[in-house]
Chimera marker file (.cmm) of the C-alpha trace (Angstrom):
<marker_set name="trace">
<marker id="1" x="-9.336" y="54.661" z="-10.905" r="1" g="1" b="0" radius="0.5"/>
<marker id="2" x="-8.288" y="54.428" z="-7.289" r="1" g="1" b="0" radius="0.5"/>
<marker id="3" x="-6.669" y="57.726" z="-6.927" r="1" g="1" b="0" radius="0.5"/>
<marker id="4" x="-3.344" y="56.834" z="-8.116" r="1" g="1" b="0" radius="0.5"/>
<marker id="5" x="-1.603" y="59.704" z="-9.411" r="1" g="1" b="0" radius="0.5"/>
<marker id="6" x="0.396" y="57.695" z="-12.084" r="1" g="1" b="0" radius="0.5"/>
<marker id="7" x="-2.806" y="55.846" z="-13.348" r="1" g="1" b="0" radius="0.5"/>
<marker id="8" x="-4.408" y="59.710" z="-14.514" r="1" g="1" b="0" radius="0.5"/>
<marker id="9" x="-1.476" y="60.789" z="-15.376" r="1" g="1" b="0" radius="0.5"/>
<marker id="10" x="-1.145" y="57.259" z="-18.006" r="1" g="1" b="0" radius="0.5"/>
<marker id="11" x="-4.492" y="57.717" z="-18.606" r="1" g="1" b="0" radius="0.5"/>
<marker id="12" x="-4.606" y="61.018" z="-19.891" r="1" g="1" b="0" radius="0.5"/>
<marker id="13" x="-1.579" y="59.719" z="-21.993" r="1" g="1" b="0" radius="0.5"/>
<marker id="14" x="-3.343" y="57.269" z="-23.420" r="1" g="1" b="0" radius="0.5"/>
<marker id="15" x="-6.349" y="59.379" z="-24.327" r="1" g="1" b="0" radius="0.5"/>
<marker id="16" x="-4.707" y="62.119" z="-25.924" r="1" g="1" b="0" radius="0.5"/>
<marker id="17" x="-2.156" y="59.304" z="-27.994" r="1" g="1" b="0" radius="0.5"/>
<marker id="18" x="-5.036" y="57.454" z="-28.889" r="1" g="1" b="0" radius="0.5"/>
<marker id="19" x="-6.680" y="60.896" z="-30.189" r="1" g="1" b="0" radius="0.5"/>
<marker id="20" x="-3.910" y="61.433" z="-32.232" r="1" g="1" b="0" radius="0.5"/>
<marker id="21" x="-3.850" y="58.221" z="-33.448" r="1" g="1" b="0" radius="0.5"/>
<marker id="22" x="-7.536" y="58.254" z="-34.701" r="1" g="1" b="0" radius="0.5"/>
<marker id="23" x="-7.211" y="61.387" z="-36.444" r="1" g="1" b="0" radius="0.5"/>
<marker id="24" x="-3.955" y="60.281" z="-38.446" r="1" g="1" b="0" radius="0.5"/>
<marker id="25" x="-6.143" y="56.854" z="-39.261" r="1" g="1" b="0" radius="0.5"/>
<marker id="26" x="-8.837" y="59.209" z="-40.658" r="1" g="1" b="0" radius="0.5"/>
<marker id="27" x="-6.288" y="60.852" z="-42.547" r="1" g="1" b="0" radius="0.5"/>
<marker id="28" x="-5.096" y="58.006" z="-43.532" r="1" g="1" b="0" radius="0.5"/>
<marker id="29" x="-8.203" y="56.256" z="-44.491" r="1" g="1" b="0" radius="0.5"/>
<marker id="30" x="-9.279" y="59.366" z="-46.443" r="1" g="1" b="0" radius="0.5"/>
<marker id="31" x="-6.300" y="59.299" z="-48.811" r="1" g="1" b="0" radius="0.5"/>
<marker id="32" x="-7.042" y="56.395" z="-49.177" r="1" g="1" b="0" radius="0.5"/>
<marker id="33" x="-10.405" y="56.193" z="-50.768" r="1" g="1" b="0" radius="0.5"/>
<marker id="34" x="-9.942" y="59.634" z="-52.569" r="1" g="1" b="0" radius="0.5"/>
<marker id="35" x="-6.726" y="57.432" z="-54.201" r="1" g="1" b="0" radius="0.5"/>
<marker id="36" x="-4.483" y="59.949" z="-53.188" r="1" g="1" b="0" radius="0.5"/>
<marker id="37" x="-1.144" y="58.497" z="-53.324" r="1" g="1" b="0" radius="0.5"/>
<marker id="38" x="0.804" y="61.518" z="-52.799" r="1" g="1" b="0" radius="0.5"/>
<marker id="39" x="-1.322" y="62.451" z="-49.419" r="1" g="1" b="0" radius="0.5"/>
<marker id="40" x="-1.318" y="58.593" z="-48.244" r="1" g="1" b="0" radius="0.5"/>
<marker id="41" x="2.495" y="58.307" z="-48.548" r="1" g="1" b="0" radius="0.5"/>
<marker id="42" x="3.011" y="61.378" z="-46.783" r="1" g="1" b="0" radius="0.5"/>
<marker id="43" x="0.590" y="60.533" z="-43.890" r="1" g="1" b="0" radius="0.5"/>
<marker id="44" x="2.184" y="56.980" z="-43.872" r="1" g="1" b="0" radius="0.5"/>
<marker id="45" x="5.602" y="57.591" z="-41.565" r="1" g="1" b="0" radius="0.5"/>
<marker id="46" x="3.075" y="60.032" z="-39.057" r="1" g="1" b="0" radius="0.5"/>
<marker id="47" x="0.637" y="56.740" z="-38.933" r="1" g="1" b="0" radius="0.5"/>
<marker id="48" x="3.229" y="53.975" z="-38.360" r="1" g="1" b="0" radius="0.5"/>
<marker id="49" x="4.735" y="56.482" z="-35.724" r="1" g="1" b="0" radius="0.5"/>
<marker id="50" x="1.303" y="57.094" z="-34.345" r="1" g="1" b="0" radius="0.5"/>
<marker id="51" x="0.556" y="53.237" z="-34.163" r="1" g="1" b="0" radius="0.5"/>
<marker id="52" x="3.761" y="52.439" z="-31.985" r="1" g="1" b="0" radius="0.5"/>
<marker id="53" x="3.217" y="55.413" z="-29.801" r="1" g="1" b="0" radius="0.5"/>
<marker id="54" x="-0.595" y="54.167" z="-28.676" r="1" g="1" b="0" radius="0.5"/>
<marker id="55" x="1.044" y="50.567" z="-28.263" r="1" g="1" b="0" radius="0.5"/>
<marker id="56" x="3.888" y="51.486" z="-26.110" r="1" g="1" b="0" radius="0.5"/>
<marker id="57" x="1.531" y="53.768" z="-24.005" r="1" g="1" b="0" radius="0.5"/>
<marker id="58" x="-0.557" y="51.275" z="-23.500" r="1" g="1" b="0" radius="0.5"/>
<marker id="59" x="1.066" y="48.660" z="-22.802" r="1" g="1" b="0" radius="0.5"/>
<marker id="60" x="2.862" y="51.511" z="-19.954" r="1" g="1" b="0" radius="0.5"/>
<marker id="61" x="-1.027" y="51.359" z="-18.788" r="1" g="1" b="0" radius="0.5"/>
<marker id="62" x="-1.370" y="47.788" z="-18.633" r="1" g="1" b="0" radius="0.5"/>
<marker id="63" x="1.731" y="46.910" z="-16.972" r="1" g="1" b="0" radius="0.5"/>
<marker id="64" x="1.370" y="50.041" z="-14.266" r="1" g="1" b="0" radius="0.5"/>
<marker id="65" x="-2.400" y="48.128" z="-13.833" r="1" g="1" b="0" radius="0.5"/>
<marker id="66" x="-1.179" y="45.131" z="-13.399" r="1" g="1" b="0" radius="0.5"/>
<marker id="67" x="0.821" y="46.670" z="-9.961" r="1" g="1" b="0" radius="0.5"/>
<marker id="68" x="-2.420" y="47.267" z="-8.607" r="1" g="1" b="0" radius="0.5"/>
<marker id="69" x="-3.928" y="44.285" z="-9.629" r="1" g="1" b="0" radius="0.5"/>
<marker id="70" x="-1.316" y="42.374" z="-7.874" r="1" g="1" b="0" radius="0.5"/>
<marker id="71" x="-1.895" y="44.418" z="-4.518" r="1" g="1" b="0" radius="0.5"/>
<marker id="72" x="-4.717" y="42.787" z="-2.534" r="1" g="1" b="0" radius="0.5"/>
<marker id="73" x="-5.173" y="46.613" z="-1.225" r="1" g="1" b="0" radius="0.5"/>
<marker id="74" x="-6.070" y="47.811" z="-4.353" r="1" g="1" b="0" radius="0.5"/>
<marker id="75" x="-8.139" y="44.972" z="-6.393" r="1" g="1" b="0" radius="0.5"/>
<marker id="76" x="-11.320" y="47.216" z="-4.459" r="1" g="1" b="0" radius="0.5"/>
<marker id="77" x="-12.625" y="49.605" z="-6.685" r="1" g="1" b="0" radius="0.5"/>
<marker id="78" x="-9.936" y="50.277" z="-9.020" r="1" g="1" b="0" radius="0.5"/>
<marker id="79" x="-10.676" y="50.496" z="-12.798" r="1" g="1" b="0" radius="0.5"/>
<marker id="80" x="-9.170" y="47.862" z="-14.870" r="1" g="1" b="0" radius="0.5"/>
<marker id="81" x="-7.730" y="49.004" z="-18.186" r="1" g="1" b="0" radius="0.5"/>
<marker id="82" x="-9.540" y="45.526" z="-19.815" r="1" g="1" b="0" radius="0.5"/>
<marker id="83" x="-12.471" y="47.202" z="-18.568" r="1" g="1" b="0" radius="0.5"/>
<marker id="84" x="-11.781" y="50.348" z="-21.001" r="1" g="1" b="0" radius="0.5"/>
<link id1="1" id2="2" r="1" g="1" b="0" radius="0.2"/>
<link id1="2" id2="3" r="1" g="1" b="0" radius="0.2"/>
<link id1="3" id2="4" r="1" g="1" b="0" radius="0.2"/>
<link id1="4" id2="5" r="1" g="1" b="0" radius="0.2"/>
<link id1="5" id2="6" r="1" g="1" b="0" radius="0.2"/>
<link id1="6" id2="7" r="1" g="1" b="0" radius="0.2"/>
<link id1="7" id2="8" r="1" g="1" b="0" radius="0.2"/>
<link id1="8" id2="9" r="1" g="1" b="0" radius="0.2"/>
<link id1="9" id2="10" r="1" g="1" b="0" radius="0.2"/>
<link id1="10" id2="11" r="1" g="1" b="0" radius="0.2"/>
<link id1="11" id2="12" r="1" g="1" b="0" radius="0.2"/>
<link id1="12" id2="13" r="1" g="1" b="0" radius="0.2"/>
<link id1="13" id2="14" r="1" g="1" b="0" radius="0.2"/>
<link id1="14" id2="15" r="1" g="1" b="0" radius="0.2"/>
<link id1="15" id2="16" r="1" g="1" b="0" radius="0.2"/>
<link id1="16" id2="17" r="1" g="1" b="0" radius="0.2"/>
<link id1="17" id2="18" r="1" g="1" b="0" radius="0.2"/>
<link id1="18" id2="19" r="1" g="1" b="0" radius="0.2"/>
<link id1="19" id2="20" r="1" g="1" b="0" radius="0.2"/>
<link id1="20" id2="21" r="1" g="1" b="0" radius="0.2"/>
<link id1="21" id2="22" r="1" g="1" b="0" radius="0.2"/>
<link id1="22" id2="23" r="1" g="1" b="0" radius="0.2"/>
<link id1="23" id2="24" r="1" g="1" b="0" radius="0.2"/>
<link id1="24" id2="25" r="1" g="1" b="0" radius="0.2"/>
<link id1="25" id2="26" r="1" g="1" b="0" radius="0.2"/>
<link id1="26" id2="27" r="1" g="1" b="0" radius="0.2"/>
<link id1="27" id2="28" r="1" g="1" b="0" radius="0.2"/>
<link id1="28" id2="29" r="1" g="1" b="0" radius="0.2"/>
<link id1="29" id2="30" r="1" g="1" b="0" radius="0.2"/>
<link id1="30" id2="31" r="1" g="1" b="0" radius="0.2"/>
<link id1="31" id2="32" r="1" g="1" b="0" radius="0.2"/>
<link id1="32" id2="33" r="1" g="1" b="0" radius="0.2"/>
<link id1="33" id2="34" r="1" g="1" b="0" radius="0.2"/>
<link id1="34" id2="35" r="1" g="1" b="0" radius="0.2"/>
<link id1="35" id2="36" r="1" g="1" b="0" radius="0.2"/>
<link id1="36" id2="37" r="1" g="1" b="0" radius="0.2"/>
<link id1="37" id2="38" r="1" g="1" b="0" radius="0.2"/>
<link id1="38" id2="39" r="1" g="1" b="0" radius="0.2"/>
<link id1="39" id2="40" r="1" g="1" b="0" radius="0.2"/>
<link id1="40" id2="41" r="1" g="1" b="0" radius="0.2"/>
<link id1="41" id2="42" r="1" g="1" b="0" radius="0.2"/>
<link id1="42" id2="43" r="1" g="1" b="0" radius="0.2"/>
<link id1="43" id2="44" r="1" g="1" b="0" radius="0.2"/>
<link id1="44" id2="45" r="1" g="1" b="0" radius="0.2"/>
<link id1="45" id2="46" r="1" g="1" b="0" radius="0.2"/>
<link id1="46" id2="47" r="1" g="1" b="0" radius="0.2"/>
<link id1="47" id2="48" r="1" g="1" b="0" radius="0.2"/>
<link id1="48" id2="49" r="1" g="1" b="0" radius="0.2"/>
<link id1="49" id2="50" r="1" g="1" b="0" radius="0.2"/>
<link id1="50" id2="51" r="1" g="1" b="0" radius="0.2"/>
<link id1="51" id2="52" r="1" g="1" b="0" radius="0.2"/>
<link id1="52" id2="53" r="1" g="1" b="0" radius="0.2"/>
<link id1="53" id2="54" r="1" g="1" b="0" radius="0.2"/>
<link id1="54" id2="55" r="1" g="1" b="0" radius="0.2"/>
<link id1="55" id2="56" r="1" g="1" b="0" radius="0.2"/>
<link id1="56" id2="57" r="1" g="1" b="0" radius="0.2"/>
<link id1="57" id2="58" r="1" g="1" b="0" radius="0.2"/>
<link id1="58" id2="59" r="1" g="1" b="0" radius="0.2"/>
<link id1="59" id2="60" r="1" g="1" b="0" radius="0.2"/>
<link id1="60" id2="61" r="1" g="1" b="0" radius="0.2"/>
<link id1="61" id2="62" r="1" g="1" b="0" radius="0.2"/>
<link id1="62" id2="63" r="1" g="1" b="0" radius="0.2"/>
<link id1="63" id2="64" r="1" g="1" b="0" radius="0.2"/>
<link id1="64" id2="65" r="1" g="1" b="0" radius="0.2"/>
<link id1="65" id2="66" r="1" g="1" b="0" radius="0.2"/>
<link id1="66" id2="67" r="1" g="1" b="0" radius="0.2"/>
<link id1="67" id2="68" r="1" g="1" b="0" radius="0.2"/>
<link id1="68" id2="69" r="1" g="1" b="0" radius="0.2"/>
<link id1="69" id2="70" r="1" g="1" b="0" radius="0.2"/>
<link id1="70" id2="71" r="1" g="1" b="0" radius="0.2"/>
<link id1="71" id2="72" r="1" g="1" b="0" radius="0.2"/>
<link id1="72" id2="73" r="1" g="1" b="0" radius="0.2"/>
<link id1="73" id2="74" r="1" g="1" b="0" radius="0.2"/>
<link id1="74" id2="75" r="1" g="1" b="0" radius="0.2"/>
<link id1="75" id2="76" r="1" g="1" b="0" radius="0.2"/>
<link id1="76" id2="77" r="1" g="1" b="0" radius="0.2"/>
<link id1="77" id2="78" r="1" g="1" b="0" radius="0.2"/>
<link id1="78" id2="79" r="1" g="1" b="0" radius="0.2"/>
<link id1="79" id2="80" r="1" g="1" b="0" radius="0.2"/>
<link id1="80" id2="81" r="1" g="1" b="0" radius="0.2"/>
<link id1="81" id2="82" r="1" g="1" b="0" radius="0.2"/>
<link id1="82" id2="83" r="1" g="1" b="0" radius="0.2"/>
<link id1="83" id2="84" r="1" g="1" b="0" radius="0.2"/>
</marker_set>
């Protein structure tokens, strides 16, 4: 990062989304090879939910990057989120 105060704060965001995200998969998974229909159906509205959280957050992260990839200012030493 270039010390952009937006870019931590989107990518702590995105780190503690994705987080989520990945344990609610695990969950997910889990039920799924124990067969557990009951515990997979419940888990199955907190995944979907999960899943469009992460993609709206980071598509916030791209399109914020893409304001500093745009900036010949700021194209030195800044952290692309491809690079992530």
């Amino acid at each position: 990062m270039h010390g952009c105060s937006e870019c931590a704060r989107l990518w702590r965001e995105y780190n503690f989304v994705n987080s989520m995200f990945l344990t609610i998969a695990g969950n997910r998974h889990l039920a799924s090879i124990q067969q557990d229909r009951v515990a997979r159906a419940s888990i199955e509205a907190l995944y979907q939910e999960a899943a469009e959280r992460r993609r709206t957050t980071r598509k916030g992260l791209k399109d914020h990057q893409a304001t500093h990839d745009a900036a010949p200012e700021a194209r030195e030493g800044s952290t692309s989120f491809a690079s992530a």
